[in-house]
Backbone of each chain as ProteinMPNN parsed JSONL, in Angstrom:
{"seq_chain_A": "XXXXXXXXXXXXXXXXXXXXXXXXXXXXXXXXXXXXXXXXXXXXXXXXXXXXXXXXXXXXXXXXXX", "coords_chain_A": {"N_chain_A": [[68.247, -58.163, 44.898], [65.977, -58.829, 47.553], [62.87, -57.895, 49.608], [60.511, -57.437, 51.437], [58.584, -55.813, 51.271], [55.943, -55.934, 50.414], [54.96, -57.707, 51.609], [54.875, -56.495, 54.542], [53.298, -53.996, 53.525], [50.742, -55.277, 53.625], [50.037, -56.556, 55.532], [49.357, -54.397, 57.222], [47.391, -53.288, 55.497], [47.085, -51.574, 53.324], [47.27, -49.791, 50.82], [48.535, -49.984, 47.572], [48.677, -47.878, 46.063], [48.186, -46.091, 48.211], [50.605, -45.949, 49.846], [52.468, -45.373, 48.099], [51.703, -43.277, 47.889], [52.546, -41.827, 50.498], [54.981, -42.189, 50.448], [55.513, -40.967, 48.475], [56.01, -41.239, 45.929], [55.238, -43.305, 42.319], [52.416, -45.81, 42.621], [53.088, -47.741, 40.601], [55.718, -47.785, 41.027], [56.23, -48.343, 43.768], [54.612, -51.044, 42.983], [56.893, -52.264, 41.279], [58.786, -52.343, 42.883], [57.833, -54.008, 45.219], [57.557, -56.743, 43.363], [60.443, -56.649, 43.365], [61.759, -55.779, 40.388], [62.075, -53.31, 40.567], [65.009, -51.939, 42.385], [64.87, -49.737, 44.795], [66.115, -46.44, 45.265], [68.63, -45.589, 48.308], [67.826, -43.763, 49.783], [65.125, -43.01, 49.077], [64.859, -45.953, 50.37], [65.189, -46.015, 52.68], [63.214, -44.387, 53.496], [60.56, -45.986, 53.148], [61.361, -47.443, 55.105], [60.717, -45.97, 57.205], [58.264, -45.55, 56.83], [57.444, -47.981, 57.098], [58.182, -48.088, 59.881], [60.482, -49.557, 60.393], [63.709, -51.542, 60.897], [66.266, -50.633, 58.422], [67.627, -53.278, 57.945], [65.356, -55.086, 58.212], [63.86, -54.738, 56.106], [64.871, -54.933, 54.029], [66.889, -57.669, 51.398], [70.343, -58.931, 51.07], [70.265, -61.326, 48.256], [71.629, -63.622, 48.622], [71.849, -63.656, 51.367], [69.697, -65.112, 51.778]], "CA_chain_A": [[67.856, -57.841, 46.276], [64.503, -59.052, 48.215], [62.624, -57.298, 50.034], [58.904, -57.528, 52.708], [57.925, -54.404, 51.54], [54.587, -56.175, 49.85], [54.291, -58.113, 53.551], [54.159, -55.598, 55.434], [51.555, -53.465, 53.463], [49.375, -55.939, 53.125], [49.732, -56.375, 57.053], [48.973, -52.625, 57.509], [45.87, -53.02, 54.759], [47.465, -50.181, 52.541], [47.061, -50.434, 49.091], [49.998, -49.473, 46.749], [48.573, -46.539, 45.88], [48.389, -44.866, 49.466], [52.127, -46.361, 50.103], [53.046, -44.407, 47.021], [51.622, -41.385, 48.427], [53.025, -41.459, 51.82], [56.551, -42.3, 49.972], [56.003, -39.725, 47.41], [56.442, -42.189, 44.166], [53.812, -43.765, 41.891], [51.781, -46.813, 42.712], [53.478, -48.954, 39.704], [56.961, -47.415, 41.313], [55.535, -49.485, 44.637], [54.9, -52.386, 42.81], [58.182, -52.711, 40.665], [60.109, -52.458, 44.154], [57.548, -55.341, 45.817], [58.062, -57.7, 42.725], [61.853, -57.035, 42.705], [61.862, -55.426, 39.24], [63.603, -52.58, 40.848], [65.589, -51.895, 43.702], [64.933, -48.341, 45.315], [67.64, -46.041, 45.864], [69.358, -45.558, 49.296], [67.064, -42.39, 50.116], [63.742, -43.65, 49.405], [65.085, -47.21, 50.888], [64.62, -45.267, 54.031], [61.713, -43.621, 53.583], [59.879, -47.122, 52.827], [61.589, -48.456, 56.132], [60.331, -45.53, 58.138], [57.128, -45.541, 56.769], [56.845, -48.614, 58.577], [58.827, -48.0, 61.215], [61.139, -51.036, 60.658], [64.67, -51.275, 60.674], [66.128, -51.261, 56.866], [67.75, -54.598, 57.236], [64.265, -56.226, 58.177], [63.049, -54.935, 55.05], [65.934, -55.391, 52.416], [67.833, -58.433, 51.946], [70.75, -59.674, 49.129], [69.988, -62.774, 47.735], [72.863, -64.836, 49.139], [71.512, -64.197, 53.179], [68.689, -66.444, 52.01]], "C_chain_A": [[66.385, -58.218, 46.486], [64.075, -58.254, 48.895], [60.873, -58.11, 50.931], [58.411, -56.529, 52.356], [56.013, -54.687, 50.998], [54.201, -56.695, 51.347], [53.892, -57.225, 54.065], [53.597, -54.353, 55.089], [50.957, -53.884, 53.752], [49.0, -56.125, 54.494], [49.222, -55.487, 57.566], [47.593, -52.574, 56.733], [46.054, -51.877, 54.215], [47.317, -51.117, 51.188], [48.454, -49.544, 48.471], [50.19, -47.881, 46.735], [48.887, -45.547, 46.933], [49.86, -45.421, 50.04], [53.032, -45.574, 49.581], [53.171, -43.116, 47.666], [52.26, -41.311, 49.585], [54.729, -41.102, 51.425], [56.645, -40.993, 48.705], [56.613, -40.167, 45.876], [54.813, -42.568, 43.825], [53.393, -45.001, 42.681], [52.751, -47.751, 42.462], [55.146, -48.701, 40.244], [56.65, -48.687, 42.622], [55.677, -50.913, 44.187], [55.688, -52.897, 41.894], [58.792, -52.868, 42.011], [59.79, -54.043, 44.813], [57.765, -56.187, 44.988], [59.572, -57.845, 42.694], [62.576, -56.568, 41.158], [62.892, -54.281, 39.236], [64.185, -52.149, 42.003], [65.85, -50.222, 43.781], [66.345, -47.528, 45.539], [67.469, -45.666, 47.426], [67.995, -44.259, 49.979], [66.113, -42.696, 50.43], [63.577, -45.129, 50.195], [64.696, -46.515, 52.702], [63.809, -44.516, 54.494], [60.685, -44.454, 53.648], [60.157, -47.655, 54.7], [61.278, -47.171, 57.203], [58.925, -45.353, 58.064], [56.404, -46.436, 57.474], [56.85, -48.949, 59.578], [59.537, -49.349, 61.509], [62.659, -50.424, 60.58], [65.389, -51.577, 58.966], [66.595, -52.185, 56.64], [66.317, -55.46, 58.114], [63.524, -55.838, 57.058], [63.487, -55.176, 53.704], [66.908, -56.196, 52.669], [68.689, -58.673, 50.6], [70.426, -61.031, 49.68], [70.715, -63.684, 48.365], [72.211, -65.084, 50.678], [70.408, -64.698, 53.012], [67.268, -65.934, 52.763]], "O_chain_A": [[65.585, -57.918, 45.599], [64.961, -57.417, 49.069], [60.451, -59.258, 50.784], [57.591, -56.094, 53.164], [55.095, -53.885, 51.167], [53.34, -56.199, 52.074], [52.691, -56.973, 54.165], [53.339, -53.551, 55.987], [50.125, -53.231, 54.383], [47.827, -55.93, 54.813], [48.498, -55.738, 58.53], [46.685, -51.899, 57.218], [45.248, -50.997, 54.515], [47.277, -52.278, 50.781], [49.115, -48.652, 49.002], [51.055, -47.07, 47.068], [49.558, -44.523, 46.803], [49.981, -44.92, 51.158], [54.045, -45.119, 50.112], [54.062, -42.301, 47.903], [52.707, -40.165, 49.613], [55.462, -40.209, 51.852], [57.604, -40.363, 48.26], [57.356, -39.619, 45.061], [53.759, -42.38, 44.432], [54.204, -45.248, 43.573], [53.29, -48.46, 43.312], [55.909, -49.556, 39.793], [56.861, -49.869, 42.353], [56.437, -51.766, 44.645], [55.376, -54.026, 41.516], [59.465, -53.898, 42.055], [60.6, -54.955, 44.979], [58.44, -57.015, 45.599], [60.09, -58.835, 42.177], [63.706, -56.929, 40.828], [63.907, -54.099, 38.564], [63.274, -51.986, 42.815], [66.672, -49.572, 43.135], [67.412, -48.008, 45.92], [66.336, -45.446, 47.854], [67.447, -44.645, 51.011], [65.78, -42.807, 51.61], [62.477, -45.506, 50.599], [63.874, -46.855, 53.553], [63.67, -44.054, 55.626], [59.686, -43.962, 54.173], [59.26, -48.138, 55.391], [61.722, -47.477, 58.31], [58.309, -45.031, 59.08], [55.385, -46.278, 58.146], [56.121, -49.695, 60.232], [59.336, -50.079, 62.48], [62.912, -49.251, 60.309], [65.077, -52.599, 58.354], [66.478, -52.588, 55.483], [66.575, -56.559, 58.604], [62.496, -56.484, 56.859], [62.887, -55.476, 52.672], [67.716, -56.035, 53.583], [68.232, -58.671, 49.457], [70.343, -61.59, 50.774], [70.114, -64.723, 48.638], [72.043, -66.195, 51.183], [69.802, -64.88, 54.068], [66.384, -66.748, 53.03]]}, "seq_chain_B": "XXXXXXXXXXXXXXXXXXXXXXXXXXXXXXXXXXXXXXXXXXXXXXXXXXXXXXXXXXXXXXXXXXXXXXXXXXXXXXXXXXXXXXXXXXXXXXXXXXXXXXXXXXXXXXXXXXXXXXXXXXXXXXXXXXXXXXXXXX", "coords_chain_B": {"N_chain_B": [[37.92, -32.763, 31.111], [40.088, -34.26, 32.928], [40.998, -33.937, 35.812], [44.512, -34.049, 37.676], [46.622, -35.096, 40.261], [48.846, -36.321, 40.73], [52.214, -36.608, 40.724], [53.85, -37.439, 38.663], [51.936, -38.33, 35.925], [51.532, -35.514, 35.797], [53.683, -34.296, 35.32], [54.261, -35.747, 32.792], [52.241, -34.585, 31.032], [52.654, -31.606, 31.241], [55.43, -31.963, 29.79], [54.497, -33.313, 27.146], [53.009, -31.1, 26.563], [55.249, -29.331, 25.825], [56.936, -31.045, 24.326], [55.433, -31.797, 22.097], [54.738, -29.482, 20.668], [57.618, -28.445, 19.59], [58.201, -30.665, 18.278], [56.487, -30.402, 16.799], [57.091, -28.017, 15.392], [59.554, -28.425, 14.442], [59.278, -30.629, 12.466], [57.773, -28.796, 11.327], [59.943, -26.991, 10.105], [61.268, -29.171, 8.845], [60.104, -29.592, 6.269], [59.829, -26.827, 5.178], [61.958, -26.26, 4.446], [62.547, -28.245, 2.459], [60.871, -27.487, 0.893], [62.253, -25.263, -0.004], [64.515, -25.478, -0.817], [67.049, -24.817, -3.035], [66.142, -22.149, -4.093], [67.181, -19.013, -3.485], [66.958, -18.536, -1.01], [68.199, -20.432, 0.96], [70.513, -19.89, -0.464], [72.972, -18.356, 1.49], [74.283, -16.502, 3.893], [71.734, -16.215, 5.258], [70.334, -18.405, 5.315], [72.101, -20.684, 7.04], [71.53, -19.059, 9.248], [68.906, -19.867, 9.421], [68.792, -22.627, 9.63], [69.519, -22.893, 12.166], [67.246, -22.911, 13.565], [65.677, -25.279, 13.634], [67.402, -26.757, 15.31], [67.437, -25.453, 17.568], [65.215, -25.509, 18.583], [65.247, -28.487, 18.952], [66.841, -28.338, 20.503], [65.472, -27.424, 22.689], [63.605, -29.213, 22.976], [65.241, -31.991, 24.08], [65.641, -30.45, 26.481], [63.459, -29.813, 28.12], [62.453, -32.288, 27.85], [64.65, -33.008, 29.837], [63.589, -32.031, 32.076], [61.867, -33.211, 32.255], [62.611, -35.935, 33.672], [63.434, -35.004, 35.78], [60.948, -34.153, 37.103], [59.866, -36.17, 37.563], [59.258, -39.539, 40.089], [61.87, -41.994, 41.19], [61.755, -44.46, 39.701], [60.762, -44.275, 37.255], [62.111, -42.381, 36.356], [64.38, -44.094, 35.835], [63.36, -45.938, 34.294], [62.587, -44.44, 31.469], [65.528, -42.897, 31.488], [66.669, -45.564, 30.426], [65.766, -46.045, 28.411], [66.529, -43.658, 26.738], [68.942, -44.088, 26.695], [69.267, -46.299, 25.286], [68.237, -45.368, 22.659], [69.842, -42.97, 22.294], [72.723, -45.646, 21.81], [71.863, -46.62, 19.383], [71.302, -44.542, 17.394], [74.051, -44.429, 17.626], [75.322, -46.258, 16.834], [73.858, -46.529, 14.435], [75.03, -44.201, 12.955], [77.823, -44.815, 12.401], [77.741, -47.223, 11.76], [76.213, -46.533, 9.145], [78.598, -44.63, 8.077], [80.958, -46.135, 7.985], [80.011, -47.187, 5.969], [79.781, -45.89, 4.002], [81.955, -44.645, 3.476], [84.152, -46.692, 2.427], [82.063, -48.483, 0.83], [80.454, -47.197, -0.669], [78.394, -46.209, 0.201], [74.859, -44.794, -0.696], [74.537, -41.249, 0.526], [73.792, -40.478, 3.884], [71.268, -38.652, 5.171], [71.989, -36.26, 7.771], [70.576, -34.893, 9.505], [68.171, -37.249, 10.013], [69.216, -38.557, 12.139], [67.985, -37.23, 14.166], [64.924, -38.084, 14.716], [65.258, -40.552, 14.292], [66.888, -40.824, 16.939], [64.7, -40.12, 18.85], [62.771, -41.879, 17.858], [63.703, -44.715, 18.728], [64.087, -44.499, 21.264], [61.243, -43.976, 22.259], [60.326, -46.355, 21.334], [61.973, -47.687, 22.732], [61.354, -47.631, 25.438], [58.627, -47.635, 25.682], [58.751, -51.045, 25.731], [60.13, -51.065, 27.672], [58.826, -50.108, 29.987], [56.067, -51.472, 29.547], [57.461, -54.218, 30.019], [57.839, -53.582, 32.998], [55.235, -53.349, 34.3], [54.333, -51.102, 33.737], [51.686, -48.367, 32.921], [51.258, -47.749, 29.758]], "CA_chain_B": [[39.207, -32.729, 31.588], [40.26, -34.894, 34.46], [42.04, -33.293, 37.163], [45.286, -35.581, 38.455], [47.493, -34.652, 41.335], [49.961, -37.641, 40.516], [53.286, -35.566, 39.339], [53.98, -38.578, 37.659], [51.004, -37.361, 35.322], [51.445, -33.898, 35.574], [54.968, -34.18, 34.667], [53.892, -35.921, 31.255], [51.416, -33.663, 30.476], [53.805, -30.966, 30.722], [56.26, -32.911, 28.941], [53.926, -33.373, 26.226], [52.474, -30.195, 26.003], [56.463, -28.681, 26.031], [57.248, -31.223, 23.068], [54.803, -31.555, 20.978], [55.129, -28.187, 19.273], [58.499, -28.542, 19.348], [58.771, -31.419, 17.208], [55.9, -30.178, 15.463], [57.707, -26.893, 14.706], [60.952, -29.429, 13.462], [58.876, -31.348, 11.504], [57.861, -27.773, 9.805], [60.939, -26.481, 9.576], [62.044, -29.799, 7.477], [59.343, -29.574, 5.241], [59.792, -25.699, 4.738], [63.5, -26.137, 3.712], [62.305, -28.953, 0.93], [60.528, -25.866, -0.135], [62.99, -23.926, -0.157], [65.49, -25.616, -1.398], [67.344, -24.518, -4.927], [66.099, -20.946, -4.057], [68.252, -17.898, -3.412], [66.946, -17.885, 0.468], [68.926, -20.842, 1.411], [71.752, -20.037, -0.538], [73.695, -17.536, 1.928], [73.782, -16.482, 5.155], [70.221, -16.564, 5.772], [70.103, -20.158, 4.966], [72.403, -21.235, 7.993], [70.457, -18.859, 10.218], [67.252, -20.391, 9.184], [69.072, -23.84, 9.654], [69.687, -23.311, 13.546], [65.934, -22.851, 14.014], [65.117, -26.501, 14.046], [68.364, -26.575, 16.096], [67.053, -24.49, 18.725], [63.967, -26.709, 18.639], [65.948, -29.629, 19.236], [67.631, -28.334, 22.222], [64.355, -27.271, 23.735], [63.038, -30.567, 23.252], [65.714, -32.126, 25.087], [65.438, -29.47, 27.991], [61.72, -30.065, 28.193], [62.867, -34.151, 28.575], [65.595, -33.196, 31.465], [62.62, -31.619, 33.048], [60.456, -34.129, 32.835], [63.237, -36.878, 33.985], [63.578, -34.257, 36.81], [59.807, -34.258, 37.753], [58.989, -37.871, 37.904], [59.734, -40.367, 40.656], [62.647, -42.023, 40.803], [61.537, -45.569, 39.029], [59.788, -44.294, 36.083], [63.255, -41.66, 35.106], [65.219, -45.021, 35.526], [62.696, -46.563, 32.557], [63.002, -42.923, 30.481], [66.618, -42.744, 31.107], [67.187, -46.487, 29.493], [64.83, -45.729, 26.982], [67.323, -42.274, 26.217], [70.116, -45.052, 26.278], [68.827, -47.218, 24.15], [68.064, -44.392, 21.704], [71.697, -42.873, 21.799], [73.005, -46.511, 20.868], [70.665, -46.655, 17.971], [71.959, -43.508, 17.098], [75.457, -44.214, 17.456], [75.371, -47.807, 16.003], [73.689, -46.007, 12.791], [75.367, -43.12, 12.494], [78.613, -45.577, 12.481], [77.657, -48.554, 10.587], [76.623, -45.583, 8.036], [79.871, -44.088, 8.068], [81.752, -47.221, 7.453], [79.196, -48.265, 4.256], [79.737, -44.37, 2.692], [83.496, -44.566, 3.394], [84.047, -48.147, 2.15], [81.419, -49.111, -0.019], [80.194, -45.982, -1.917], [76.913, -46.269, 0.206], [74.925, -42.954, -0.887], [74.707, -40.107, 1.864], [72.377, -40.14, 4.617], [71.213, -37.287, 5.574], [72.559, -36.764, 8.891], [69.011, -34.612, 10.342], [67.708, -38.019, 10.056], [69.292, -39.018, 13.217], [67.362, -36.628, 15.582], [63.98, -38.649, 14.959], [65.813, -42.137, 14.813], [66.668, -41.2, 18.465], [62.997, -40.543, 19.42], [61.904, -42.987, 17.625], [64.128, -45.693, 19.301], [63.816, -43.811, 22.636], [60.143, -44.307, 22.461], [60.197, -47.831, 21.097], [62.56, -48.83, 24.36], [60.869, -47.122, 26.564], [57.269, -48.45, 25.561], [59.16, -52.264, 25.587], [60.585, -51.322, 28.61], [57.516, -49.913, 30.904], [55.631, -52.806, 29.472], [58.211, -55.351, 31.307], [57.899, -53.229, 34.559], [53.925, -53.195, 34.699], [53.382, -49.513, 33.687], [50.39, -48.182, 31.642], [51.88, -46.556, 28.411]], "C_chain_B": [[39.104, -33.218, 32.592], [41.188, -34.502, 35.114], [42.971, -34.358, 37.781], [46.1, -34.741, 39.223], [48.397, -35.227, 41.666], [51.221, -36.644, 39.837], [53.454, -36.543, 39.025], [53.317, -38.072, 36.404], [51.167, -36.073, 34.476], [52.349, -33.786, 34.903], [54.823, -34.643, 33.434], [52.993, -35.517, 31.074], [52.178, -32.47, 30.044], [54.902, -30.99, 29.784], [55.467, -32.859, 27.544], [53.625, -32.06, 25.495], [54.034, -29.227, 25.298], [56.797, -29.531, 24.466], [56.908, -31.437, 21.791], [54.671, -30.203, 19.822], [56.272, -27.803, 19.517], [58.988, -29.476, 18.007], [57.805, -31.42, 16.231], [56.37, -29.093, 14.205], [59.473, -27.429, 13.773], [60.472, -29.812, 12.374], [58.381, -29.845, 10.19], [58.523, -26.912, 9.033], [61.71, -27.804, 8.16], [61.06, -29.594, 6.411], [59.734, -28.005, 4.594], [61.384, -25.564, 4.109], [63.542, -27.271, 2.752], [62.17, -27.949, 0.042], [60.98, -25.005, -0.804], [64.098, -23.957, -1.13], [65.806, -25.113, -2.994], [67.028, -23.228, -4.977], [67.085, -20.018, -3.834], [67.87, -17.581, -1.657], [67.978, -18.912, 1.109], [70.37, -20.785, 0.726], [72.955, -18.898, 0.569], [73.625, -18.075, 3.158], [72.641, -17.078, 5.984], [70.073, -17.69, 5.936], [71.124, -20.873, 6.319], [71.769, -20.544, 9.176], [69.218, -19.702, 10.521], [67.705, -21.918, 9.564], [69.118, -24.015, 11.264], [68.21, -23.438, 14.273], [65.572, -24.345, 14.506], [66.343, -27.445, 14.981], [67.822, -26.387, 17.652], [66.229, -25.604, 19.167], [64.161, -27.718, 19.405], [66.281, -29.474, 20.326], [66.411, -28.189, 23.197], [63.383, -28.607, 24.01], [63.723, -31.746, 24.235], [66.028, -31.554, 26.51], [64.44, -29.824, 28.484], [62.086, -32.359, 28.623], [63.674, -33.943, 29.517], [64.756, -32.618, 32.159], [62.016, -32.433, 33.385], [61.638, -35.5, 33.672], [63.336, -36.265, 35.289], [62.354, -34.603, 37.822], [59.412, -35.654, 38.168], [59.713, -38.555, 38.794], [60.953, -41.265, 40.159], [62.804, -43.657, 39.647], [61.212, -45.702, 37.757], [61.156, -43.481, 35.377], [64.005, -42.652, 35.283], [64.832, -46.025, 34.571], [62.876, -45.404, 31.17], [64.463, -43.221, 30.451], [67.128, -43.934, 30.434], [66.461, -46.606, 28.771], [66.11, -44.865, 26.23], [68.211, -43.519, 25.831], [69.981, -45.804, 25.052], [68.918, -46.534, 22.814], [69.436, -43.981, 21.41], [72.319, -43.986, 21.292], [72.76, -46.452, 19.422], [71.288, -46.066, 17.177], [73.292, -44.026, 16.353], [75.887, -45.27, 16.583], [75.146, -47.442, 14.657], [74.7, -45.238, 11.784], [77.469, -43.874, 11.931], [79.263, -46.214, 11.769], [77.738, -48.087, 8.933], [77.682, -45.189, 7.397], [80.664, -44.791, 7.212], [81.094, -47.808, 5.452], [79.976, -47.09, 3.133], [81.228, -44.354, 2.79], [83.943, -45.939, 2.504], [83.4, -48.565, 1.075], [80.559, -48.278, -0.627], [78.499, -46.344, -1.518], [76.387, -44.907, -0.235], [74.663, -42.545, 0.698], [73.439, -39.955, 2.721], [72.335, -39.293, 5.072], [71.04, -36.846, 7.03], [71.406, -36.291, 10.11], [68.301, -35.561, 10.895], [67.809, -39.184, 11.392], [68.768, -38.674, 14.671], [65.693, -37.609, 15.849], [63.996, -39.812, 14.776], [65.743, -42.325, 16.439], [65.143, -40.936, 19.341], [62.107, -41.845, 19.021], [62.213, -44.632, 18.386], [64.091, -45.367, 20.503], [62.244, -44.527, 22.458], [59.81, -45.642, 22.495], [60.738, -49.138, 22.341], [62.017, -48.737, 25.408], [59.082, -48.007, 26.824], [57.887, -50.557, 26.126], [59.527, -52.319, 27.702], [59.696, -51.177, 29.975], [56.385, -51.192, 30.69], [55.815, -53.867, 30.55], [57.884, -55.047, 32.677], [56.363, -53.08, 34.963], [53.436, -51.826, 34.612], [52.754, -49.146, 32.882], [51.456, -47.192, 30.5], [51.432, -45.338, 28.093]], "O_chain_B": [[38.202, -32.882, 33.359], [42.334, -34.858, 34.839], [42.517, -35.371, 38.313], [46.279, -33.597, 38.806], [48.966, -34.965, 42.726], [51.178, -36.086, 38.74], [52.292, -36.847, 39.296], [54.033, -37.355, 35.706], [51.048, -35.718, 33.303], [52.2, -33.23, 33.815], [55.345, -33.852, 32.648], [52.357, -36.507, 30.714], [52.396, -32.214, 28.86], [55.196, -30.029, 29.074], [56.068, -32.159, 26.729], [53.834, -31.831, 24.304], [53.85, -28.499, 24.323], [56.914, -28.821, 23.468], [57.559, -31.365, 20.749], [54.554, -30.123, 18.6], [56.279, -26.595, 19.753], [59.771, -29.203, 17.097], [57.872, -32.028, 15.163], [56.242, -29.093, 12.981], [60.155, -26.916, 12.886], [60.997, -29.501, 11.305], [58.503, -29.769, 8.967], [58.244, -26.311, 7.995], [62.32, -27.575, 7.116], [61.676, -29.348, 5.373], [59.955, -28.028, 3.383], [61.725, -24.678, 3.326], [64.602, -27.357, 2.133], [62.774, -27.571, -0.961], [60.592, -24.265, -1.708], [64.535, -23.103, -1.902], [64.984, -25.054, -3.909], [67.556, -22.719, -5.966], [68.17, -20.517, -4.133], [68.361, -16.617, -1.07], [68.752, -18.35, 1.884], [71.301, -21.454, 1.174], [74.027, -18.804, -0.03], [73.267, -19.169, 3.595], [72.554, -17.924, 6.874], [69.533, -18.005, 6.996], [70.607, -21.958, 6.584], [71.437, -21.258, 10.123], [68.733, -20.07, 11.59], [66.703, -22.562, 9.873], [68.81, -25.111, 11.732], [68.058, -23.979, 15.368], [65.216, -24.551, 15.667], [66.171, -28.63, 15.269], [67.881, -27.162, 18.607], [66.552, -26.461, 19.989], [63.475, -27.96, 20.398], [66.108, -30.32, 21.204], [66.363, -28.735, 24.299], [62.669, -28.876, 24.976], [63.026, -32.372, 25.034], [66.566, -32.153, 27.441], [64.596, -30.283, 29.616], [61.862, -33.194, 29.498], [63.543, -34.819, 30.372], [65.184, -32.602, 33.313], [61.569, -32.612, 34.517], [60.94, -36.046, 34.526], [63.326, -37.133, 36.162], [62.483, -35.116, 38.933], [58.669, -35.989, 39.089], [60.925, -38.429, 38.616], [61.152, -41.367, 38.948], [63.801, -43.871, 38.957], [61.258, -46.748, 37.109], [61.432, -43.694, 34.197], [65.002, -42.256, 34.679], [65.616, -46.83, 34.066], [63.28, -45.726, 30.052], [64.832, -43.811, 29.436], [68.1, -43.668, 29.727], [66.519, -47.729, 28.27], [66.64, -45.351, 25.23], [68.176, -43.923, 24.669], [70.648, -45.765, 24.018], [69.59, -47.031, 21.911], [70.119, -44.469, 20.508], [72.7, -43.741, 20.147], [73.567, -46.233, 18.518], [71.874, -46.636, 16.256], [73.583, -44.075, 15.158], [76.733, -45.128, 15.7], [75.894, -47.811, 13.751], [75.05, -45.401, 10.616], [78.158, -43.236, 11.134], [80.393, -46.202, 11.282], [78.416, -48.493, 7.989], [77.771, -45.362, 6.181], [81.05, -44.438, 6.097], [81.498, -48.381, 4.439], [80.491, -47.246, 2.025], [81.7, -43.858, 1.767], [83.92, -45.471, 1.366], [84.11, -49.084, 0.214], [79.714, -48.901, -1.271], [77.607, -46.629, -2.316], [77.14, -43.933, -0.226], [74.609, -43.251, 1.704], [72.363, -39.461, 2.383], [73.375, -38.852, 5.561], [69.937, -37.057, 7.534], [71.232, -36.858, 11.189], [67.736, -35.344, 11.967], [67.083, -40.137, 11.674], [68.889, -39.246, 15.754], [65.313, -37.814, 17.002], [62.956, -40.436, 14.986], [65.147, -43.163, 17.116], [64.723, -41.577, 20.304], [61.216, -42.498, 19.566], [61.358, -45.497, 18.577], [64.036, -46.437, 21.109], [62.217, -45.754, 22.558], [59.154, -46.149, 23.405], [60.453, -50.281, 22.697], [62.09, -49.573, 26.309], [58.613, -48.664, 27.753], [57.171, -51.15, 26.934], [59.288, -53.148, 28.581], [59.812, -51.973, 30.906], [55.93, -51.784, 31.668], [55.083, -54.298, 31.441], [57.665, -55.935, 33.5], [56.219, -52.631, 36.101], [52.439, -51.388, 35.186], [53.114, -49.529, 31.769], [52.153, -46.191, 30.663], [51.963, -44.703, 27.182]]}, "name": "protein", "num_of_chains": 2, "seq": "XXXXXXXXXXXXXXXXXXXXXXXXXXXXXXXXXXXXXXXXXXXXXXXXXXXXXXXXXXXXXXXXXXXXXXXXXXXXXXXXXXXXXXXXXXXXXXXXXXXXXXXXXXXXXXXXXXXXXXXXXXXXXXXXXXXXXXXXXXXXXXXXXXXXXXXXXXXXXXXXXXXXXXXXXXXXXXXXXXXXXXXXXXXXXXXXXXXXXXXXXXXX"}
């Protein structure tokens, strides 16, 4: 799975760390999800996509829709 | 002392502080039943009482780890819990392969205690390998 979730921090000017905190995970939890290392569960997948007030398919995609 | 407000953190501090004299109190229960051994305290009763102690231990050490898998975000108990995995294999693969040598091929007897700090030790070893891969400080 892909994801924007590093885009649109970096658009916002958040740093991992205060992303973490708003979401209530670590930092390095943050940046395993933006590299792709791991794919959030369903819960926090919506906690990430209200944090930035997106819808959750503009911020998670599978691999195949390119 | 540095003050952190990360449960991430907190939760292995706790964790730590919860197993470290746990598996320090294992480690002195095996030594104290070398001691002991060939005496008249482990021959009876007493001697399987005294045997659940580092029992007990054991379980509280794994309680004290479903706590901490409890406390921490959900990315870091999905590196712990395939660390645990990894470790149970280990385990099971040994305890197994063993089996088959001492049934079979007149391996001598391992002593089967020897599998509670195999699985920490391969727990730790996957877990370090595995936080590595994912960018987390050890």
């Amino acid at each position: 799975m892909r994801n924007r979730v590093g885009e649109l921090r970096a658009e916002r000017g958040w740093s991992q760390g205060r992303l973490g905190q708003e979401l209530g995970v670590s930092r390095q939890s943050v940046n395993a999800i933006e590299t792709g290392k791991y794919d959030p569960s369903l819960p926090l997948a919506f906690k990430i996509a209200r944090a930035f007030d997106v819808p959750l398919e503009e911020l998670f995609f599978l691999d195949e829709e390119g | 002392m540095t003050l952190t407000t990360d449960p991430n953190r907190m939760a292995a501090r706790r964790y730590i502080r919860r197993l470290l004299p746990a598996m320090l109190g294992f480690l002195a229960c095996s030594l104290g039943f070398g001691a002991l051994r060939d005496t008249a305290v482990l021959g009876g009763p007493l001697g399987y009482a005294l045997a659940l102690v580092p029992v007990a231990l054991l379980l509280f050490a794994f309680w004290a780890f479903l706590r901490f898998l409890g406390a921490v975000d959900e990315f870091i108990r999905s590196v712990h819990s395939k660390g645990a995995w990894f470790g149970l294999v280990a385990v099971l693969a040994v305890a197994t392969a063993w089996g088959f040598f001492e049934q079979h091929l007149a391996a001598p007897d391992l002593p089967l205690f020897w599998l509670n700090p195999l699985f920490w030790l391969c727990y730790a070893l996957a877990t370090a390998i595995l936080s590595r891969r994912a960018g987390l400080a050890i």
